[in-house]
N, C-alpha and C positions, 0 to 999 in steps of 0.2 A: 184767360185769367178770370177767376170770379171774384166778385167784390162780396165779402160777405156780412161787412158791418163798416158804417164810416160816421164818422165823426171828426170834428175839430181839434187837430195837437201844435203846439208849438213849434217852433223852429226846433229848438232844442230837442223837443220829444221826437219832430221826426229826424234827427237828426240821430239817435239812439238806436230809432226804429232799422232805420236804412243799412248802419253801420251793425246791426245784428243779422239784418241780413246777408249782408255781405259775408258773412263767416259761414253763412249756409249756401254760398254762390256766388257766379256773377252777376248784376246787377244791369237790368236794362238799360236802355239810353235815357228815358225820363225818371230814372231811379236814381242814376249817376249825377247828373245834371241836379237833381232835388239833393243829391245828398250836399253835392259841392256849394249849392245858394247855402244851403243848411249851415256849413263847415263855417262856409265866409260871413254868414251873418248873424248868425246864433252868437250869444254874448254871455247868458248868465248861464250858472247850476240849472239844475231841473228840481231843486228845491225852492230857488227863488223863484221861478216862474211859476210853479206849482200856486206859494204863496200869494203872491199877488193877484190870480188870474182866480183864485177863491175871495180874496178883499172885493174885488169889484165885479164879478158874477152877484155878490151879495145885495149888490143895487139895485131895485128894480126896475127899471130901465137896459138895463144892461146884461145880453146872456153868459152861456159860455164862450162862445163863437167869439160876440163883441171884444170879452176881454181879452180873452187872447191875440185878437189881432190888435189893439193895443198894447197890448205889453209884449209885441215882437216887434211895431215901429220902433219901441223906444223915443216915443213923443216927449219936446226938448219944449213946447210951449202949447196953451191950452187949446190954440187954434187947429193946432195938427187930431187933439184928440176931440174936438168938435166935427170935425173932417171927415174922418172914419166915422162916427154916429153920425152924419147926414145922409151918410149913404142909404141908412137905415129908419131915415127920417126920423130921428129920434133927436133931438133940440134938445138942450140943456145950456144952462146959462152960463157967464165968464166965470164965476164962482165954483158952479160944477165942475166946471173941465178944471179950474184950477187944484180943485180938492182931490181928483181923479189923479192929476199931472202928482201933483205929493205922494198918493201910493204907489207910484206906478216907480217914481224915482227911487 
């Protein structure tokens, strides 16, 4: 298989993805396996993630990649989305993650 372009999608988005392919075949073992995380953990529309994951890419501190993987934790307090940005060594204060935590809800 060749990779011909990659980029960061949400659960939900690859969740679309996967389940389009499946209409055009059977689906590998790590295909399967991605789509099933996908099924059991994906929560919203692909218009509210859309949403969101454009609010806070608009920060700059934070890319596309960042938000995304924030708004598929589904982060419940500011420390979780502190957490994910140290990965990245990117520091923001109690204030930030909390403003973060509000769009993201």
């Amino acid at each position: 298989m060749e990779i011909k372009s990659s980029k960061p999608v949400s659960l939900t988005e690859a969740k679309e993805i996967l389940e389009e392919r499946i209409k055009e075949g059977e689906l590998g073992y790590e295909q399967a396996q991605a789509l099933e995380h996908a099924t059991k953990f994906s929560r919203e529309s692909m218009e509210k993630i859309k949403k969101k994951v454009e609010t806070l890419a608009k920060r700059e501190n934070i890319s596309d990649g960042l938000a995304i993987k924030i708004v598929d934790a589904n982060p419940v307090n500011p420390a979780t989305i502190k957490a994910i940005l140290a990965k990245d060594k990117i520091e923001i204060s109690d204030e930030e993650a909390s403003d973060i935590l509000k769009e993201v809800s």
